[in-house]
Structures are given as structure tokens and as C-alpha cells.
C-alpha positions as CSV (number, residue, x, y, z in Angstrom):
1,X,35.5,-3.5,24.5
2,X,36.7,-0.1,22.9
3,X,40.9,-0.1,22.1
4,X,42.2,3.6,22.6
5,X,44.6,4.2,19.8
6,X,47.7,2.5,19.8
7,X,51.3,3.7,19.0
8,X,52.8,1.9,15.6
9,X,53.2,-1.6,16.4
10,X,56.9,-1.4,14.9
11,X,57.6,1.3,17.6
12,X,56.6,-1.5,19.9
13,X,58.8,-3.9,18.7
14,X,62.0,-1.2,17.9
15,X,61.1,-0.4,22.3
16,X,61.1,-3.8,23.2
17,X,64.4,-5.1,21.3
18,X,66.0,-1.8,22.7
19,X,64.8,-3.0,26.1
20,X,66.2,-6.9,26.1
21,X,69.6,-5.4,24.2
22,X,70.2,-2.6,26.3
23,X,71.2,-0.9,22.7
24,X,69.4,0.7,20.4
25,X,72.6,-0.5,18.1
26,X,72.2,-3.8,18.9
27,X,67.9,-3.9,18.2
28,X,68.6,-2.7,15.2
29,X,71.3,-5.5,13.9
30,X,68.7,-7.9,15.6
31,X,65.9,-6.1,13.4
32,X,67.4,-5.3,10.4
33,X,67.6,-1.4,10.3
34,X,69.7,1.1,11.1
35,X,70.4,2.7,14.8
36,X,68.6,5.6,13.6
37,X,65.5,3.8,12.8
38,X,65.1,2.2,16.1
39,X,66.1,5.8,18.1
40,X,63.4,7.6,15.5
41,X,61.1,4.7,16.5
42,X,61.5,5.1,19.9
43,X,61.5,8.5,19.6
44,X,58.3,8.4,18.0
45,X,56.5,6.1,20.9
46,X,58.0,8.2,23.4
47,X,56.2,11.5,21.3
48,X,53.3,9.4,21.5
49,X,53.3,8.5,25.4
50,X,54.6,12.0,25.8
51,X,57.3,10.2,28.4
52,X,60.5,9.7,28.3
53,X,61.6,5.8,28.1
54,X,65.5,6.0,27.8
55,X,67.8,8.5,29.2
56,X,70.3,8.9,26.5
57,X,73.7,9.6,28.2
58,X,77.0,9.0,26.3
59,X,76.1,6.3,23.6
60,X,74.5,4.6,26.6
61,X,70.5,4.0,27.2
62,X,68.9,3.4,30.3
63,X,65.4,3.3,31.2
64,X,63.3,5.7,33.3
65,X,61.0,4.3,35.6
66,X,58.0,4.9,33.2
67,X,60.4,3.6,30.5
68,X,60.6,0.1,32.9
69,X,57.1,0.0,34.2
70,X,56.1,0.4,30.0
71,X,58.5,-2.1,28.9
72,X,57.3,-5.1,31.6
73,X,53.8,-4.4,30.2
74,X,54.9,-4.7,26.5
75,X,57.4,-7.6,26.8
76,X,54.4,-9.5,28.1
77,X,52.1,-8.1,25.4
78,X,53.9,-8.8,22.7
79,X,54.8,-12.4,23.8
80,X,51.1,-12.9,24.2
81,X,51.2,-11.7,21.1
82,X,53.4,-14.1,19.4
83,X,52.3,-16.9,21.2
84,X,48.2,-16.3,19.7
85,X,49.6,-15.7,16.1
86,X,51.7,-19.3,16.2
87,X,49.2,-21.2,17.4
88,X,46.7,-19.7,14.8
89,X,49.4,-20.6,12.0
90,X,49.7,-23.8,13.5
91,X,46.5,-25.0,14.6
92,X,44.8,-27.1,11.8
93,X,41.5,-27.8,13.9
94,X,43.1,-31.6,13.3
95,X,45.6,-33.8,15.3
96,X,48.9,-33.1,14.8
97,X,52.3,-34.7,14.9
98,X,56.0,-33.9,14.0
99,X,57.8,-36.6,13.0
100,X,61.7,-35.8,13.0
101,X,63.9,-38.1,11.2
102,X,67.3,-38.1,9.3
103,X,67.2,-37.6,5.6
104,X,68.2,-41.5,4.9
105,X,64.5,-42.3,7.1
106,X,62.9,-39.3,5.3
107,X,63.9,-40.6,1.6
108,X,64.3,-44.1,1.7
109,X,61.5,-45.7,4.7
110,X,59.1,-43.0,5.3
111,X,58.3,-40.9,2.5
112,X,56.7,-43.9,1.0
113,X,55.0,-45.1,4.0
114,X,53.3,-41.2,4.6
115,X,51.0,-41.3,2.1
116,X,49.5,-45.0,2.6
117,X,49.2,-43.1,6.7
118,X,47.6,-40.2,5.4
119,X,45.1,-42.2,4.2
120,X,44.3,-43.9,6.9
121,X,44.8,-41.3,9.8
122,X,43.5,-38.5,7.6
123,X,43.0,-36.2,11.0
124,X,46.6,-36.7,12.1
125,X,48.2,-33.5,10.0
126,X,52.0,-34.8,10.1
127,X,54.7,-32.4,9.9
128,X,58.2,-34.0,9.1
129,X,61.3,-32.7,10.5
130,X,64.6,-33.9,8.2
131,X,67.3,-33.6,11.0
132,X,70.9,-35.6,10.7
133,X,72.8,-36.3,13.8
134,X,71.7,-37.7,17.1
135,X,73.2,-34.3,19.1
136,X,70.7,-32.2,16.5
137,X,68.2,-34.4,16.8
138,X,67.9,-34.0,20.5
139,X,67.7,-29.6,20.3
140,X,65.0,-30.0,17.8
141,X,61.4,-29.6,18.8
142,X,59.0,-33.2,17.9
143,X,57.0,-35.0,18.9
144,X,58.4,-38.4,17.6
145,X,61.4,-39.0,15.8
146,X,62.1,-42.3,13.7
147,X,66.2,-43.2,13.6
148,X,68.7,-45.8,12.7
149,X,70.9,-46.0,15.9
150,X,72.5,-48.2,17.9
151,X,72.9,-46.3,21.1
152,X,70.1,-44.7,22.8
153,X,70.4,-41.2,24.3
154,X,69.9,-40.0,28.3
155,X,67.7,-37.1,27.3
156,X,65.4,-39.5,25.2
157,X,63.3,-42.3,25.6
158,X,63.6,-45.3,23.5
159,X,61.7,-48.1,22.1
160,X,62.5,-50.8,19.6
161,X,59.5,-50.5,16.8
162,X,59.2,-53.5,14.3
163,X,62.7,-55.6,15.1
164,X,66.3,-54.3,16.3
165,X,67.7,-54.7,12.8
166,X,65.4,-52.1,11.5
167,X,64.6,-49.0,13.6
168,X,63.6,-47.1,16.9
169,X,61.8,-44.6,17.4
170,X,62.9,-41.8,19.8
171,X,60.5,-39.6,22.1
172,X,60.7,-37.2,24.2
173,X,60.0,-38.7,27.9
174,X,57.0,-37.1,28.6
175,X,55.8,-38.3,24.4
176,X,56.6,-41.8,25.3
177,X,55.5,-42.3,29.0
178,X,53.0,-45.2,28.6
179,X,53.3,-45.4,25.2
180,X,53.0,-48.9,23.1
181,X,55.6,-49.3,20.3
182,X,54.3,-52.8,19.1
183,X,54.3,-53.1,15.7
184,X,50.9,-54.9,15.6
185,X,49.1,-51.9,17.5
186,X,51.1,-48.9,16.9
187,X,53.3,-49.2,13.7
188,X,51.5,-52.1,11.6
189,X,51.2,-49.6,8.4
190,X,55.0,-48.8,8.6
191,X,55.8,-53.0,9.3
């Protein structure tokens, strides 16, 4: 497949920020630059299409029906975009699992126990997420989190791993459906 020439992919971006903000003002605080950079982008990709995008009318933008059909087709594009890029930084060819866990877990029970894992599970490529509080805990993305707590949480599943006294690891529902927290099967490095 031959790609026609493209427009500047940071007349792209400038377009689509103006787009979701409905100011080129507001892109440009979102992006770093000036208002004149994203209306000199934009002006620039719309050189390049040789259509209008924006009718300019009393520090007001609004789209032209090119300018709407354009931006649907770039909004997806550049998602698609974003999307193939993280999962090419991500994607270790390995297993891989993010452990979230407060920094008293991190320093004091885990970090010694990750290496002796590593060892053993050399496939698994564990990312650790040091996050304090049970109310950040549950906005941040994992797969597993290990906590001291007393009290579970309704948007979590819970399981005790080793005994009460000690810990309990915390999972997203659809992580821990099925899942065995024995310490004999699942956690008998970290027991």
C-alpha cells in the first residue's frame, strides 16, 4: 500500500485539540504553545487540504462541514494511533503484571520478595505501582494490588492471602473472578 503525502503530523494534533476544546486558546494551553501556533498550524493543514476547517467569527471557531467530516476521521486516527504506540512501549513479548501497593508494602514486604519472584517467574515482567490510600488505590489502573487494611472496598474484590494479621490482596473483580489466594498455591514465595 502506497501513503499519499501527509500534512505535518503536529498540524494533526494542533486540529484535533482545537476540535475537542472548541478553542484554539484552549489547545494550545493543553499543548504547550501559543494561540498563534495552533491557528498557524491549522492554518497550515487547512493550506494543505485547501479547505476551510474553522470559520473564524469573533474569537469564536466553529467547524465547516468538511472541517467535521475531517475531524471524525482524525480523532479516530489518531486514537488508533496512540493506542498502537502504547501497546508497542508496553508489550514485552512476556507476561505482565502491575502490582499496586502502598509504599510501607513496596519498602518493607515486597521489595525483598521481587527479586527471589523474578527468579522464579522470569516471564512475568512485574511492574510496581507505589500508591498510598485506599480511595487512590481504587482510580489507579492494576492488575493486583497488595494492602494492609482492615476494611474491604465495594468496587474491589478481596481475598485474605497468607493469614488476616498480615495482608490482602485487592483485585479488580474481573482480576479476581475464580482466582485462588492460598498461600500454598498462589503466594508460597511471598509466605
Amino acid at each position: 500500500m502506497r501513503i499519499e503525502p501527509l500534512p505535518p503530523l503536529q498540524n494533526l494534533i494542533a486540529f484535533e485539540a482545537a476540535v475537542r476544546h472548541g478553542s484554539f486558546t484552549r489547545a494550545a494551553t493543553e499543548l504547550n504553545l501559543t494561540q498563534s501556533a495552533i491557528s498557524r498550524q491549522v492554518a497550515q493543514l487547512e493550506e494543505f487540504l485547501g479547505r476551510a476547517l474553522f470559520r473564524r467569527e469573533h474569537k469564536r471557531i466553529h467547524l465547516t462541514v468538511a472541517g467535521q467530516i475531517y475531524a471524525e476521521q482524525i480523532q479516530r486516527v489518531l486514537t488508533l494511533c496512540a493506542e498502537a504506540t502504547a501497546q508497542v512501549i508496553t508489550h514485552s513479548g512476556d507476561q505482565q503484571l502491575t502490582l499496586a501497593c502502598s509504599s510501607g508494602v513496596a519498602a518493607l514486604w515486597l521489595g525483598p520478595l521481587l527479586g527471589r519472584y523474578r527468579d522464579a517467574f522470569p516471564a512475568v515482567d512485574i511492574r510496581l505501582r507505589v500508591v498510598d490510600g485506599l480511595d487512590s488505590l481504587i482510580r489507579a489502573e492494576f492488575d493486583l494490588a497488595l494492602y494492609f487494611c482492615v476494611k474491604s472496598h465495594r468496587q474491589v474484590s478481596t481475598a485474605v492471602c497468607c493469614s488476616p494479621n498480615r495482608s490482602t490482596p485487592i483485585a479488580r473483580p474481573t482480576t479476581s473472578a475464580g482466582a485462588c489466594w492460598s498461600p500454598r498455591n498462589c503466594w508460597i514465595i511471598a509466605c
